[in-house]
Backbone as CSV, one residue per row, in Angstrom:
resi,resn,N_x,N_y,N_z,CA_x,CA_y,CA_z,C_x,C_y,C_z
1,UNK,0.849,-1.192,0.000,0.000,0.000,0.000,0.884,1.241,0.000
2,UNK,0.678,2.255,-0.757,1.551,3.310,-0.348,1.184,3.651,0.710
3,UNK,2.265,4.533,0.510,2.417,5.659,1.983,1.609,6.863,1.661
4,UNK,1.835,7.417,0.372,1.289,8.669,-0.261,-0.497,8.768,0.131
5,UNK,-0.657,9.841,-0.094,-2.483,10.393,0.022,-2.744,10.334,-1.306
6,UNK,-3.766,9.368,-1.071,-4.548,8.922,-2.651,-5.640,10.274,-3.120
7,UNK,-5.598,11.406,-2.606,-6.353,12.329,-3.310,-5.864,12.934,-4.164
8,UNK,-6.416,12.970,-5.178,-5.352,13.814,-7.069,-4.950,15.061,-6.258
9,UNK,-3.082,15.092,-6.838,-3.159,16.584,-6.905,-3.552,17.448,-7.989
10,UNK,-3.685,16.973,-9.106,-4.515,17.584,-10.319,-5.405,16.752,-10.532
11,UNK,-6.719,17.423,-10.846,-7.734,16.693,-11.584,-8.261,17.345,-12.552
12,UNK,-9.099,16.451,-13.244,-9.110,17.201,-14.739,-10.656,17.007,-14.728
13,UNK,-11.928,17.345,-15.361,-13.011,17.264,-15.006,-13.787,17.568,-16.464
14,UNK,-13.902,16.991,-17.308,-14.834,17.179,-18.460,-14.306,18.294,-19.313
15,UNK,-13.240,18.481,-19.661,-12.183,19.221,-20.214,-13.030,19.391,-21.737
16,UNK,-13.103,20.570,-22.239,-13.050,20.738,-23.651,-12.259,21.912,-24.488
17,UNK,-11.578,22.090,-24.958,-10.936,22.873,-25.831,-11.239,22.896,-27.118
18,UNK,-11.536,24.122,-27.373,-12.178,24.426,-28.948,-11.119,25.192,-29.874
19,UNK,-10.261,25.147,-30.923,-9.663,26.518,-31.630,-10.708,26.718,-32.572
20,UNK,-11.485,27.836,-32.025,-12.642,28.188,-33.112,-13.368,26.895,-33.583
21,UNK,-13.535,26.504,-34.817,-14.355,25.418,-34.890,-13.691,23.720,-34.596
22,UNK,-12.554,23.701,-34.367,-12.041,22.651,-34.094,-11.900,22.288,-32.752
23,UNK,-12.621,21.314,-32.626,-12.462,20.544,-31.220,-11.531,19.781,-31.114
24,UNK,-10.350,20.154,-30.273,-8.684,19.306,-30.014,-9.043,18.388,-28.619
25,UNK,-9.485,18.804,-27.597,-9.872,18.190,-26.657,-11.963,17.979,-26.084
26,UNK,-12.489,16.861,-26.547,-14.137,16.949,-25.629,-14.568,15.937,-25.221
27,UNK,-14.081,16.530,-23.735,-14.715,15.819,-22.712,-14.066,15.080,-21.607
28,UNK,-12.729,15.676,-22.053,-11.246,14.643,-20.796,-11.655,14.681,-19.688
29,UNK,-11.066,13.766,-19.031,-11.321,13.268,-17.388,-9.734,12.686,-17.067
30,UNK,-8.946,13.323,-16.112,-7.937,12.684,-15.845,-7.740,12.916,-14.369
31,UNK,-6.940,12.433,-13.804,-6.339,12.844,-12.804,-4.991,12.131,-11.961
32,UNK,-4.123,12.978,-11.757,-2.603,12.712,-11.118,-2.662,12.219,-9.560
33,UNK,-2.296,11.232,-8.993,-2.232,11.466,-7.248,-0.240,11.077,-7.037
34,UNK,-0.195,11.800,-6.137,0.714,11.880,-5.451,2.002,10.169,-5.596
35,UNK,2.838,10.343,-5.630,3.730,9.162,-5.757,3.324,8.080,-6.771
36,UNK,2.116,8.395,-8.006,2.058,7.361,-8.957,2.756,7.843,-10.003
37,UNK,2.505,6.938,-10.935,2.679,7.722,-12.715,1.468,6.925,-13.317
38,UNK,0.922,8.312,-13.941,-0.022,8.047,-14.913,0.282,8.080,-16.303
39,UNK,0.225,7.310,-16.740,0.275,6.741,-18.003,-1.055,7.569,-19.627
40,UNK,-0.967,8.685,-19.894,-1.559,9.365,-21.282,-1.089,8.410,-22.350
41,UNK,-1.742,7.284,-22.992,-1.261,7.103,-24.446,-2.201,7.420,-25.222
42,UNK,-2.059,7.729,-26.663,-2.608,8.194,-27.708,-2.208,8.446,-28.340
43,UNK,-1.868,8.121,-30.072,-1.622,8.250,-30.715,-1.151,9.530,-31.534
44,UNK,-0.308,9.858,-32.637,-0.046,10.946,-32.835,-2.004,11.536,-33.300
45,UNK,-1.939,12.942,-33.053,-3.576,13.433,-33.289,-4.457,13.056,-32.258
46,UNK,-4.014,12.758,-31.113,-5.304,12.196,-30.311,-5.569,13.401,-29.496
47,UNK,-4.712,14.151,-29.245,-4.909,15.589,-28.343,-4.319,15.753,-27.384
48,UNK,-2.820,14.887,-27.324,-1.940,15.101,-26.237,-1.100,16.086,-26.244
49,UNK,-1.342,16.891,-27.495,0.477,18.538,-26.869,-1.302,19.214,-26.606
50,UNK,-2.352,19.141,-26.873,-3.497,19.772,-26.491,-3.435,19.620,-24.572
51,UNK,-3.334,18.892,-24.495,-3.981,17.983,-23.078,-2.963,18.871,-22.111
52,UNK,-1.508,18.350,-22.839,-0.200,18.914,-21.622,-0.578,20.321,-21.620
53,UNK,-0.645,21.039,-23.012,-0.794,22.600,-22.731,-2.035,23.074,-21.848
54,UNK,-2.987,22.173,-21.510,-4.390,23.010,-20.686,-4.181,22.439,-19.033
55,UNK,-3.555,21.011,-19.191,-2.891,21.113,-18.327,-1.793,22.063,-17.311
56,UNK,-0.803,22.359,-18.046,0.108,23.181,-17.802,-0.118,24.731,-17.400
57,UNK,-0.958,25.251,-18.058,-1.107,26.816,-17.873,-1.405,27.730,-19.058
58,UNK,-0.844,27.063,-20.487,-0.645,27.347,-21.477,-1.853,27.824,-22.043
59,UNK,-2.798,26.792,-22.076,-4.415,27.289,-22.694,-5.607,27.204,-21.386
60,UNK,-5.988,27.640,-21.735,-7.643,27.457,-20.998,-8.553,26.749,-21.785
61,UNK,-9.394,25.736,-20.434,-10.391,25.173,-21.071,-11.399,26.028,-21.640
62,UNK,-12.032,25.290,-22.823,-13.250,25.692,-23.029,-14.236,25.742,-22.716
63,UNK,-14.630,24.824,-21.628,-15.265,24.158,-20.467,-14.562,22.899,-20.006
64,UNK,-15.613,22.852,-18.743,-14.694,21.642,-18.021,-14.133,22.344,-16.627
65,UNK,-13.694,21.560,-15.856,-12.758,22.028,-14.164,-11.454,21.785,-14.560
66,UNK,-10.811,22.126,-13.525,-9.534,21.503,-13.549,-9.033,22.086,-11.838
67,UNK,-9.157,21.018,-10.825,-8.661,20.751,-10.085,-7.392,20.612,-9.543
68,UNK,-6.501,22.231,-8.387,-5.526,21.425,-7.890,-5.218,21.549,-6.188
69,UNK,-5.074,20.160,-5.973,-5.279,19.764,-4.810,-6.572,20.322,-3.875
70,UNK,-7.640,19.575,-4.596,-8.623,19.644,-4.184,-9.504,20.862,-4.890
71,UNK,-8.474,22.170,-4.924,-9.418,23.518,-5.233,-9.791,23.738,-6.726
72,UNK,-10.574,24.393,-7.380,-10.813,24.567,-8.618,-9.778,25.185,-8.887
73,UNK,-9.389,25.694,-10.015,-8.257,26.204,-10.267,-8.325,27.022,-11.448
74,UNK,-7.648,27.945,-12.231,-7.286,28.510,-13.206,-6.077,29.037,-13.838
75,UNK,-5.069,28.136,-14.090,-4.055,29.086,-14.513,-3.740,30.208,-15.321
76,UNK,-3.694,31.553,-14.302,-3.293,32.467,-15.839,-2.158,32.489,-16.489
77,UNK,-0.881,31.388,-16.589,0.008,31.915,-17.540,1.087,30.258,-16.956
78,UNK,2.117,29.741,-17.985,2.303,28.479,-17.286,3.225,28.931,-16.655
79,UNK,3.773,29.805,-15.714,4.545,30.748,-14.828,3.502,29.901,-13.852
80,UNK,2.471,30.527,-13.833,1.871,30.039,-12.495,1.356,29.091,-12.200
81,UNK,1.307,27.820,-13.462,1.221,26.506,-13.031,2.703,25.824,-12.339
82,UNK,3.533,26.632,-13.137,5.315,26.137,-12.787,4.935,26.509,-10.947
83,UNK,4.819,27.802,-10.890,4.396,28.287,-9.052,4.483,27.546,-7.964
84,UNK,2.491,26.959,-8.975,2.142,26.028,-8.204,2.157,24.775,-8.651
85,UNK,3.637,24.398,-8.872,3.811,23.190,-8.516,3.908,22.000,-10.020
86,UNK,3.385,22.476,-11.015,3.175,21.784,-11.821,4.195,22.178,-13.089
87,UNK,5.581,20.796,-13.100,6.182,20.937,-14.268,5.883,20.114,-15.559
88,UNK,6.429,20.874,-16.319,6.574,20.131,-17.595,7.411,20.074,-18.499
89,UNK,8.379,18.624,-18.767,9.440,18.671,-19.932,8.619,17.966,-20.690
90,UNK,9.165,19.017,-22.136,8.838,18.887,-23.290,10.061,17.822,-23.459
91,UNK,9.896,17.193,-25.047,10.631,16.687,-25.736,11.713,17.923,-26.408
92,UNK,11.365,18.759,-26.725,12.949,19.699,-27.423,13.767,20.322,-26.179
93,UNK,13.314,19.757,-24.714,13.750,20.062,-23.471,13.951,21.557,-23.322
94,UNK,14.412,22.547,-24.307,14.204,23.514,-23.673,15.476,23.933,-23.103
95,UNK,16.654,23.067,-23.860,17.816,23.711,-22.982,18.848,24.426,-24.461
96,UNK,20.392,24.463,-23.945,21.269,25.304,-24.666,22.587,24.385,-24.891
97,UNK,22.704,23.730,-25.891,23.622,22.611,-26.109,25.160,22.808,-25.780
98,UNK,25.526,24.663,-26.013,27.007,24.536,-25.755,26.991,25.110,-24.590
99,UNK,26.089,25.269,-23.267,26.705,25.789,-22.416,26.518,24.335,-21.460
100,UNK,26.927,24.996,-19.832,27.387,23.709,-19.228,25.868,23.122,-18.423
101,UNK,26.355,21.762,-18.018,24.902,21.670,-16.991,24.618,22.202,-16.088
102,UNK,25.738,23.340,-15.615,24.999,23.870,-14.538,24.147,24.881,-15.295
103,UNK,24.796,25.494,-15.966,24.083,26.662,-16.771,22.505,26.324,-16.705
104,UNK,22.736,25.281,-17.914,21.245,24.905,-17.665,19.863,24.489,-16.784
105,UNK,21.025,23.836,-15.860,20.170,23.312,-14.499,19.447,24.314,-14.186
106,UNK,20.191,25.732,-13.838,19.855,26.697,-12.979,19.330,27.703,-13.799
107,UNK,18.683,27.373,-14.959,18.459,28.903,-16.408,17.533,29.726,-15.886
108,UNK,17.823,31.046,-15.366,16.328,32.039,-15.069,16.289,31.772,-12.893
109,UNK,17.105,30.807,-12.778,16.843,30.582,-11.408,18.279,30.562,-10.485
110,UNK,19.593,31.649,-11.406,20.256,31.152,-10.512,20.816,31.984,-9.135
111,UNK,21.616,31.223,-8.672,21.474,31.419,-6.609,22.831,32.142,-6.613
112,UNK,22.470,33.466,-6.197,23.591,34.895,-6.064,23.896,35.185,-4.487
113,UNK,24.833,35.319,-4.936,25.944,35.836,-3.714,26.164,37.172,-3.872
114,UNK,26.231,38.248,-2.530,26.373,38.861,-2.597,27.714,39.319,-1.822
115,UNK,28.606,40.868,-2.625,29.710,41.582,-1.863,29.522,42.790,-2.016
116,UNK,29.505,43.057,-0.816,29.043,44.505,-0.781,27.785,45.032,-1.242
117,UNK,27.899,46.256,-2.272,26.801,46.397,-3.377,26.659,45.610,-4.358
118,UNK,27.204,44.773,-4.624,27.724,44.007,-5.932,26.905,42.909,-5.882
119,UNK,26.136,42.023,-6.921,25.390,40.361,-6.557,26.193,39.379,-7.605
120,UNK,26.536,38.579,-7.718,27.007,37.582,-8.545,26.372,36.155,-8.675
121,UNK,26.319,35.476,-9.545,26.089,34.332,-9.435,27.158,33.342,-8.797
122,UNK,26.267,32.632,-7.224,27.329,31.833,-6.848,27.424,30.313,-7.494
123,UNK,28.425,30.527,-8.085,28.901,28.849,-9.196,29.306,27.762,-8.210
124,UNK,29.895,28.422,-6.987,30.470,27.108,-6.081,29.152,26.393,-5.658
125,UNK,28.218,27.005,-5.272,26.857,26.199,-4.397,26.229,25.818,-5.750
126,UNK,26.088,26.307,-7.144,25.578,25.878,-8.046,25.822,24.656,-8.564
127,UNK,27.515,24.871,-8.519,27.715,23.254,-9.414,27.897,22.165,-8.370
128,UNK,27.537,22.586,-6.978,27.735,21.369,-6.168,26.158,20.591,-5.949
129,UNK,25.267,21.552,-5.913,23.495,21.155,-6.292,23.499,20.187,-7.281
130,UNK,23.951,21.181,-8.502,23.978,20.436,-9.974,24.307,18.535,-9.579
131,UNK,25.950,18.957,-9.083,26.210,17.536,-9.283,25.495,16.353,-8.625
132,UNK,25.237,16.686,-7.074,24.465,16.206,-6.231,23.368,15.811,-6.703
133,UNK,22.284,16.638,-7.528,21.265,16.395,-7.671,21.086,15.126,-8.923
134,UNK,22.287,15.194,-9.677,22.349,14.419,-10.843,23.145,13.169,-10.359
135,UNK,23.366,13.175,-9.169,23.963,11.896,-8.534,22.936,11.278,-7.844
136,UNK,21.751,11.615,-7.624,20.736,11.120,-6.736,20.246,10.381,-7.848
137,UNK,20.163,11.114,-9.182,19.008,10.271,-10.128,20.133,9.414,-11.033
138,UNK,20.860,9.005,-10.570,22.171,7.793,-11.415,22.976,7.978,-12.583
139,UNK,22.998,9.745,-12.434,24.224,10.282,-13.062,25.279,10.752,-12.875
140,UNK,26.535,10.215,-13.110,27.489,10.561,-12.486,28.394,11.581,-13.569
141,UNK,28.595,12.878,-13.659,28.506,13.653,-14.794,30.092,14.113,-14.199
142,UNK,31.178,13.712,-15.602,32.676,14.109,-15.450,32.878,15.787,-14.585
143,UNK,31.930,16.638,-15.138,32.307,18.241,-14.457,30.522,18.543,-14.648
144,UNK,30.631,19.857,-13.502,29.699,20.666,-14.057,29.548,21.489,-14.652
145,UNK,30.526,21.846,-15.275,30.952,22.538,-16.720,30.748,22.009,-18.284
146,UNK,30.448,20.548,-17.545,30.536,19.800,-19.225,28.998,20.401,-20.182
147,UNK,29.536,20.472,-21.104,28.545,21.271,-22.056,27.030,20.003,-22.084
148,UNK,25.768,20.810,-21.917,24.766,19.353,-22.569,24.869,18.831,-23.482
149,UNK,25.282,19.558,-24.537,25.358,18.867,-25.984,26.241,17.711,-25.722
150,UNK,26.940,17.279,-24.608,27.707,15.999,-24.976,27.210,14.918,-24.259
151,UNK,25.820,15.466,-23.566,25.114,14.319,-23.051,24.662,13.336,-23.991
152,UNK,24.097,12.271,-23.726,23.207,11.442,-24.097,21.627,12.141,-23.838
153,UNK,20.633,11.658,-25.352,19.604,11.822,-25.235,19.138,11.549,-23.774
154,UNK,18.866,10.496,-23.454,18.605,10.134,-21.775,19.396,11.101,-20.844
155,UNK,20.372,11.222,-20.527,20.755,12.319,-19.785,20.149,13.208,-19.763
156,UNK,20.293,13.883,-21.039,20.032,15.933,-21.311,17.844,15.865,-20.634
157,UNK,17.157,14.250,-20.960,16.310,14.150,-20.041,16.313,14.639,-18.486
158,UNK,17.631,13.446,-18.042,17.384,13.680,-16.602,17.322,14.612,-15.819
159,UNK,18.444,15.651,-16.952,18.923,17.038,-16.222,17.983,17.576,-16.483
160,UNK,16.954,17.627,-17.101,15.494,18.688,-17.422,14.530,18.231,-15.653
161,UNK,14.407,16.923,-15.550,13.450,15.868,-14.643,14.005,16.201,-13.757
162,UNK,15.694,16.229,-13.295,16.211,16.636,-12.028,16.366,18.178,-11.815
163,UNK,15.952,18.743,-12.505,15.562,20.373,-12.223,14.753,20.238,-11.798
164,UNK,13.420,19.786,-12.642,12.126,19.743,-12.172,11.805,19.533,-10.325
165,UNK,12.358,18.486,-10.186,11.965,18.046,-8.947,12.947,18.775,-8.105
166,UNK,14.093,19.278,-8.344,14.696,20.774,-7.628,14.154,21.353,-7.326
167,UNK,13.755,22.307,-7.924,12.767,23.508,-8.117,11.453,23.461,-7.100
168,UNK,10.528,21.960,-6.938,9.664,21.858,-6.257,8.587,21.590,-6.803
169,UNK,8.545,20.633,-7.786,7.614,20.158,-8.608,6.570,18.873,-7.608
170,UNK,5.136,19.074,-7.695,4.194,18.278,-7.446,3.761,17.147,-8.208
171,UNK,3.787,18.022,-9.492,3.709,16.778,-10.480,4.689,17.397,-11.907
172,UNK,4.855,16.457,-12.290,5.640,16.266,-13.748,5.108,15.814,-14.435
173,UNK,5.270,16.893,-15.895,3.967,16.235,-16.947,5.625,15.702,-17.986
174,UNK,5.871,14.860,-18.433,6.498,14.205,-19.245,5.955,14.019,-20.608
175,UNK,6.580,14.883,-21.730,6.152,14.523,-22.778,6.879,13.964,-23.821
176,UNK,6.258,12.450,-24.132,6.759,11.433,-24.944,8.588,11.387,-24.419
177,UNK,9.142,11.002,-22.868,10.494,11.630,-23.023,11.133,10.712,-23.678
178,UNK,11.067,9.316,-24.074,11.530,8.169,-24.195,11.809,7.640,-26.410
179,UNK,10.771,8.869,-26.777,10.301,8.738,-28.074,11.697,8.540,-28.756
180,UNK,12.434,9.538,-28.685,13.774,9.402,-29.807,15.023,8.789,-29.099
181,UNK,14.910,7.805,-28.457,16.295,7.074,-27.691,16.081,5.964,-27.672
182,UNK,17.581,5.101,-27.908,17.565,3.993,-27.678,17.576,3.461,-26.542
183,UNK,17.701,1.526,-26.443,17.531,0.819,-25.522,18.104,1.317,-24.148
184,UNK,19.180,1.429,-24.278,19.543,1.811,-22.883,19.592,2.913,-21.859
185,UNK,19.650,4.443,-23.084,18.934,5.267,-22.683,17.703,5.398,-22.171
186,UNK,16.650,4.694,-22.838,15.247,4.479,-22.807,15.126,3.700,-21.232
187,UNK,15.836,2.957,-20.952,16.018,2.386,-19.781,15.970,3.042,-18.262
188,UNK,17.438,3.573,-18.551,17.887,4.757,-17.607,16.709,5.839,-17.388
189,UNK,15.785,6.552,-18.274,14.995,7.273,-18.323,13.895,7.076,-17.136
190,UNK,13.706,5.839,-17.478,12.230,5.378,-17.201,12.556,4.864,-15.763
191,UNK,13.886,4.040,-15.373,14.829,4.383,-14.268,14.263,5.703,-12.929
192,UNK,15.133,6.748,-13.964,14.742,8.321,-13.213,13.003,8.539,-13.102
193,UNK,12.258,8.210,-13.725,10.769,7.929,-13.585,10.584,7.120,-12.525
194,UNK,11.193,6.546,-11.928,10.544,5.155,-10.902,11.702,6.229,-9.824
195,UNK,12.440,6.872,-9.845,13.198,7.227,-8.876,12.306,8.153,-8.495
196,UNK,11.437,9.262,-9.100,10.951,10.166,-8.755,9.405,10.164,-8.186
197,UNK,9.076,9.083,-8.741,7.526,8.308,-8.289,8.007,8.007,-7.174
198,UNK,8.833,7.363,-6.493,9.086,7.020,-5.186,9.094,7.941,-3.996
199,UNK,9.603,9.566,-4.436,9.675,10.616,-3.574,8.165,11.130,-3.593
200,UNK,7.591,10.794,-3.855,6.082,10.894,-3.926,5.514,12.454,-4.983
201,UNK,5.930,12.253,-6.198,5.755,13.193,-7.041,5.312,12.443,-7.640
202,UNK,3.905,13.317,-8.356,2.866,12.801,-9.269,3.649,12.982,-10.697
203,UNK,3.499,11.784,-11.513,4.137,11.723,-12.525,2.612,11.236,-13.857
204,UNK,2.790,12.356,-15.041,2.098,12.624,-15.962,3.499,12.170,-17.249
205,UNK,3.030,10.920,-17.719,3.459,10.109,-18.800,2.993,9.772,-19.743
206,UNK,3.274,11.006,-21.053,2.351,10.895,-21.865,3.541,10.357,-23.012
207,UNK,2.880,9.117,-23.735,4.023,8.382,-24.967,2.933,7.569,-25.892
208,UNK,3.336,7.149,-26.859,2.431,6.621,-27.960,3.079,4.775,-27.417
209,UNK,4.075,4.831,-26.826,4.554,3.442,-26.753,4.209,2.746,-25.773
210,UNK,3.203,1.522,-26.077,2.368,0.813,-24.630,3.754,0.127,-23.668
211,UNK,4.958,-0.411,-24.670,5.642,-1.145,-24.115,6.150,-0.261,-22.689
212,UNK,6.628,1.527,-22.991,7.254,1.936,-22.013,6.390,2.416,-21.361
213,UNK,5.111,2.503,-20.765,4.273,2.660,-20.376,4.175,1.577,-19.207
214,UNK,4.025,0.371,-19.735,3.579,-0.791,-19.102,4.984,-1.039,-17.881
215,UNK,5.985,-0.378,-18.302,7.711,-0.699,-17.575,6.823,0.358,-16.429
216,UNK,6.756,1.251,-16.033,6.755,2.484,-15.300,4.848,2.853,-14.663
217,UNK,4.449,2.266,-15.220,2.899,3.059,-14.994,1.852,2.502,-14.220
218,UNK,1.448,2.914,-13.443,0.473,2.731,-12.032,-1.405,2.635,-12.976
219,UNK,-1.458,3.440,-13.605,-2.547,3.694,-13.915,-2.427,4.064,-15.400
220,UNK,-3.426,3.811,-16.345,-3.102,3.544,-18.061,-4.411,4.526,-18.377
221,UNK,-4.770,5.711,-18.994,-5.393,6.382,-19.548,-5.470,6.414,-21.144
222,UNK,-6.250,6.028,-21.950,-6.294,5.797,-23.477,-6.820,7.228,-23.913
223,UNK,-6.184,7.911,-24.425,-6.810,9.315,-25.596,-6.915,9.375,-26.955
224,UNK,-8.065,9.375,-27.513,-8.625,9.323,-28.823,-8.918,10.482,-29.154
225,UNK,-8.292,11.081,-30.394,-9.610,12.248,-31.202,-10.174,13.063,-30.087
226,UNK,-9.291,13.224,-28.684,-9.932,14.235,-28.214,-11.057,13.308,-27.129
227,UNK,-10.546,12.654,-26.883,-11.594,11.921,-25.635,-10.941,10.958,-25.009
228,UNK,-10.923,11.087,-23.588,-10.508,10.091,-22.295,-11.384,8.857,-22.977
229,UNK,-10.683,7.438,-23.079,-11.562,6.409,-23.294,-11.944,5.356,-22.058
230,UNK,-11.165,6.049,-20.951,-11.098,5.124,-19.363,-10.360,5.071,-19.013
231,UNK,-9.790,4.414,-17.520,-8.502,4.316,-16.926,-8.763,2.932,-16.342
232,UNK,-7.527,2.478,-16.447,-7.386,0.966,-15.751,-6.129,1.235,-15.495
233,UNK,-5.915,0.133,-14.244,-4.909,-0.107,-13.181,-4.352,-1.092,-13.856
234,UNK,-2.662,-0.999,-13.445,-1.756,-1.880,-13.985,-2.080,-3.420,-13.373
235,UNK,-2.156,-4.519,-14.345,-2.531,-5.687,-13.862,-3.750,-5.609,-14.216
236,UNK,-4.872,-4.867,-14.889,-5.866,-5.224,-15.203,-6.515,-4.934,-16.435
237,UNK,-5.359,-4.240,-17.550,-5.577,-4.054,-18.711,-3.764,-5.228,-19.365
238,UNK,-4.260,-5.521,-20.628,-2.700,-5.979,-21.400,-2.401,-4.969,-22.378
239,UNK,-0.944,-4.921,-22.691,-0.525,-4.216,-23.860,-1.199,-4.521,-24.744
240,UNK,-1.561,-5.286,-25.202,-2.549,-5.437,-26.302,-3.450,-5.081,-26.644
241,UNK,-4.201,-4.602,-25.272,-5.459,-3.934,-25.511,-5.789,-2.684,-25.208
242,UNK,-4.378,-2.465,-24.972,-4.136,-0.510,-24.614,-3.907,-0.260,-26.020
243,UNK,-3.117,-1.168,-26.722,-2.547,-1.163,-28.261,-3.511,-1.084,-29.325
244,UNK,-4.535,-2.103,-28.552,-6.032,-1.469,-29.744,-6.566,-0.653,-29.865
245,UNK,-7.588,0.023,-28.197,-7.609,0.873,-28.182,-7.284,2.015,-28.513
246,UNK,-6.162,2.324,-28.493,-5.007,3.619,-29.056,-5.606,3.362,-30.599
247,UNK,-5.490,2.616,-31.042,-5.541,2.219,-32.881,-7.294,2.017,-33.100
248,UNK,-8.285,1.650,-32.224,-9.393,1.581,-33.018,-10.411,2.555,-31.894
249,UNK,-10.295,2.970,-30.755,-10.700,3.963,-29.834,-12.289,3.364,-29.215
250,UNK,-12.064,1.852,-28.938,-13.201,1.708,-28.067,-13.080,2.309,-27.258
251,UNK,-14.153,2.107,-26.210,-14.570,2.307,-25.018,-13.729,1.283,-23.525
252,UNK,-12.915,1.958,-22.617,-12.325,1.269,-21.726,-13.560,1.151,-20.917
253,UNK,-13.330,0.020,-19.790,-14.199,-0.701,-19.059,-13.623,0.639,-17.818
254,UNK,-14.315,1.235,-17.090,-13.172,1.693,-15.495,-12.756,0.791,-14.850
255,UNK,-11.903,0.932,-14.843,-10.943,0.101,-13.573,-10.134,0.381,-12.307
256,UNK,-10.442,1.553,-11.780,-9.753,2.136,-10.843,-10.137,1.239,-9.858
257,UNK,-11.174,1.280,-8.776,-10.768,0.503,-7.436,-9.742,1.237,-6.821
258,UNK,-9.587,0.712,-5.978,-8.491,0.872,-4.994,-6.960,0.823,-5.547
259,UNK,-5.982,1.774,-5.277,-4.728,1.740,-5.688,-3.431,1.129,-4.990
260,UNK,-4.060,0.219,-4.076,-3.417,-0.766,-2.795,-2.167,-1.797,-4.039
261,UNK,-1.491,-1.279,-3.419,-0.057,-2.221,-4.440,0.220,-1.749,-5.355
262,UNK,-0.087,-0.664,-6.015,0.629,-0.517,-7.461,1.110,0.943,-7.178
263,UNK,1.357,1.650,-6.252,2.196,2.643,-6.117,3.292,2.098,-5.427
């Protein structure tokens, strides 16, 4: 049984998003709790960079709630979903290939020292965070000077995921992070996913691939054309039939119940 409080810290509540006459999202139902990972699959077009962005702060519903921790909510700007609590790495991560990881770790956030009148950025407490923090999630990185560009796809991940949960993230919306890497990267990734589900951060895992889904995921959400098709608990749906679904967009059975063992 976990330890964590099974009440969502985001919930999502009959979500619709319109661009003028196009309906991208009608009728979502989701919701994140504390120390799981939820699992978004859907195909390319189903309404997942829709979903993360109304999620995030980015758009507003068209109707629909959106719940966090407990209260209704509204983000005006994804500044203030970041605020309160809610990150999100993209896939183009969002970073700067020739500068170093600390650079990046700390972009827009970094921790100054002051002399006298003067403020500076302090690099000694920076790159010792940096390294620390990238040693917790099973990277052991030559300097903190080393440029990202010489990471590995999976890495230049972790260092986005181990900001995240720096910073003070509740939940992490993950988008597709696993899509362009190989086996062992893909590994390590999903790795730092089970490392961070454990500290009891709600994890939002959105990928078209049932296989890496099924490695990492507490709870399996199917998105079609713009519609939640159900949620089932790990152990009570197969890849196979998350795999159809995704491809022919029945109707999931609910399967939630109780979340006793699978966090």
């Amino acid at each position: 049984m976990s330890a964590f409080d099974h009440n969502p810290i985001v919930e999502m509540r009959g979500i619709e998003k319109h661009f003028g006459p196009v309906i991208a999202l009608n009728g979502v139902s989701f919701d994140v709790r504390p120390g799981e990972c939820h699992c978004l699959l859907g195909d390319n077009g189903a309404g997942k960079s829709t979903f993360i962005k109304t999620m995030s702060g980015v758009h507003k519903p068209t109707r629909g709630e959106i719940l966090f921790e407990g209260k209704s909510l509204s983000f005006a700007s994804p500044r203030a979903a970041m605020e309160a609590g809610i990150a999100t790495v993209y896939q183009d991560l969002a970073m700067i290939p020739l500068m170093s990881v600390t650079r990046n770790f700390w972009m827009g956030r970094e921790p100054v020292k002051r002399v006298g009148p003067l403020s500076f950025i302090d690099f000694k407490h920076a790159n010792e965070v940096t390294m620390e923090e990238m040693r917790k999630m099973g990277i052991n990185l030559r300097s903190p000077d080393q440029a990202v560009g010489t990471l590995s796809g999976g890495e230049r991940q972790t260092v986005a995921i181990a900001r995240a949960v720096h910073f003070g993230a509740k939940v992490l919306i993950l988008d597709e992070p696993t899509s362009a890497l190989g086996v062992r990267q893909t590994a390590n990734v999903l790795s730092t996913i089970d490392k961070v589900r454990k500290t009891g951060i709600g994890i939002v895992f959105i990928t078209h691939n049932v296989r890496h889904a099924m490695a990492v995921g507490d709870r399996f959400t199917v998105l079609n054309r713009g519609k939640t098709l159900g949620t089932a608990q790990r152990g009570q749906i197969t890849p196979e039939e998350l795999q159809d679904m995704m491809a022919g967009g029945q109707e999931m059975v609910e399967l939630e119940g109780s979340l006793g063992g699978t966090v």
